[in-house]
C-alpha positions in Angstrom: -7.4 -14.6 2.4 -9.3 -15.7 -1.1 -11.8 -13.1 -1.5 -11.4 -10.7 2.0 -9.5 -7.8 -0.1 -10.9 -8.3 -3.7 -11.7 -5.0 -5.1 -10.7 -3.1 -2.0 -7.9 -0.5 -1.5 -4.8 -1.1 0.7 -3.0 1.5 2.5 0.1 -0.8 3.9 2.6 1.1 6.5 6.2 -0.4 6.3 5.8 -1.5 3.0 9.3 -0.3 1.9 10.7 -3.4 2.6 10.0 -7.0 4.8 6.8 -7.8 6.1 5.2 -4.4 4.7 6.9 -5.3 1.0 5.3 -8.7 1.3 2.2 -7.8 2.6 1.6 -5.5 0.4 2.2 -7.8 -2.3 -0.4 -10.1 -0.7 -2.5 -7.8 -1.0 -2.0 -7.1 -4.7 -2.1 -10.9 -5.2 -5.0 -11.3 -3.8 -7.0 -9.3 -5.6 -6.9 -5.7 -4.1 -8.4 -3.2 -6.3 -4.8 -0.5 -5.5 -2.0 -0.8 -2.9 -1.1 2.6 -1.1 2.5 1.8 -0.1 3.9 4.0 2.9 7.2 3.7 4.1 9.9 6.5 5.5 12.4 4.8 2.8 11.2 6.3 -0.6 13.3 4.5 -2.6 12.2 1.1 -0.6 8.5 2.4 -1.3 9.2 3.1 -5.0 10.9 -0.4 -5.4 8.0 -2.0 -3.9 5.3 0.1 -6.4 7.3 -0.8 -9.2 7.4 -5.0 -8.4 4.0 -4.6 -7.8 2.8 -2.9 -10.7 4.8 -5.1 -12.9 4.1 -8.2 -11.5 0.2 -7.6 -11.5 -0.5 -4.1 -12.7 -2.4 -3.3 -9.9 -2.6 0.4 -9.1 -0.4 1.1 -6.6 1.6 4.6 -5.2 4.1 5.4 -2.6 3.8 8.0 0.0 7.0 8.7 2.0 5.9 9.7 5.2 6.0 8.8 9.2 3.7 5.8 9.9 3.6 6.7 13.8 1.4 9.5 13.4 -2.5 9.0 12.9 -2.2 12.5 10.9 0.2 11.2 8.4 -2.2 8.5 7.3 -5.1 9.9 7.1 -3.2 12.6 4.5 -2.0 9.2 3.0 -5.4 7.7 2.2 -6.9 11.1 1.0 -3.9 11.7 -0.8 -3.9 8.5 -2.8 -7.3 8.7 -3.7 -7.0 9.5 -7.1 -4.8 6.9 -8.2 -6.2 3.7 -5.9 -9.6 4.9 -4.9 -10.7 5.5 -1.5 -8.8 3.3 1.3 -10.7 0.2 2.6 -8.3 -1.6 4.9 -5.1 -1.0 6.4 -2.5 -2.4 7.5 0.2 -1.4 10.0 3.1 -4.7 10.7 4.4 -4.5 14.4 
């Protein structure tokens, strides 16, 4: 993935925990310029901001919200804005 998310903003669904947690930390790895973590779990979301930011300082926030709805993610992206930038590619793991 070298290079396919460098300086680019991810808005991750699930990311509370399992697949979303480690994709999102992919992400970061990778060279993402912010990670947009969204997950029902707020506490999951929070713990998953706070390994990320420590382990790379990327920019990173969590919106507790309901991933199903098209709505909710869209309030997501323009709701993180200010801290990651806008939202360049998402992420939803099945």
């Amino acid at each position: 993935m070298a290079g396919l998310v460098e300086g680019k903003v991810a808005l991750v669904t699930g990311a509370g925990g399992g697949i979303g947690r480690a994709s999102a930390e992919i992400f970061a790895r990778e060279g993402a310029r912010g990670v947009v973590v969204v997950d029902v779990n707020k506490d999951g979301g929070e713990e998953t901001v706070a390994g990320i930011r420590s382990a790379r300082g990327t920019p990173t926030t969590s919106t507790p919200t309901c991933p199903t709805r098209t709505e909710s993610l869209a309030w997501c992206a323009s709701r993180s804005t200010p801290t990651v930038g806008s939202t360049a590619r998402t992420t939803t793991p099945a």
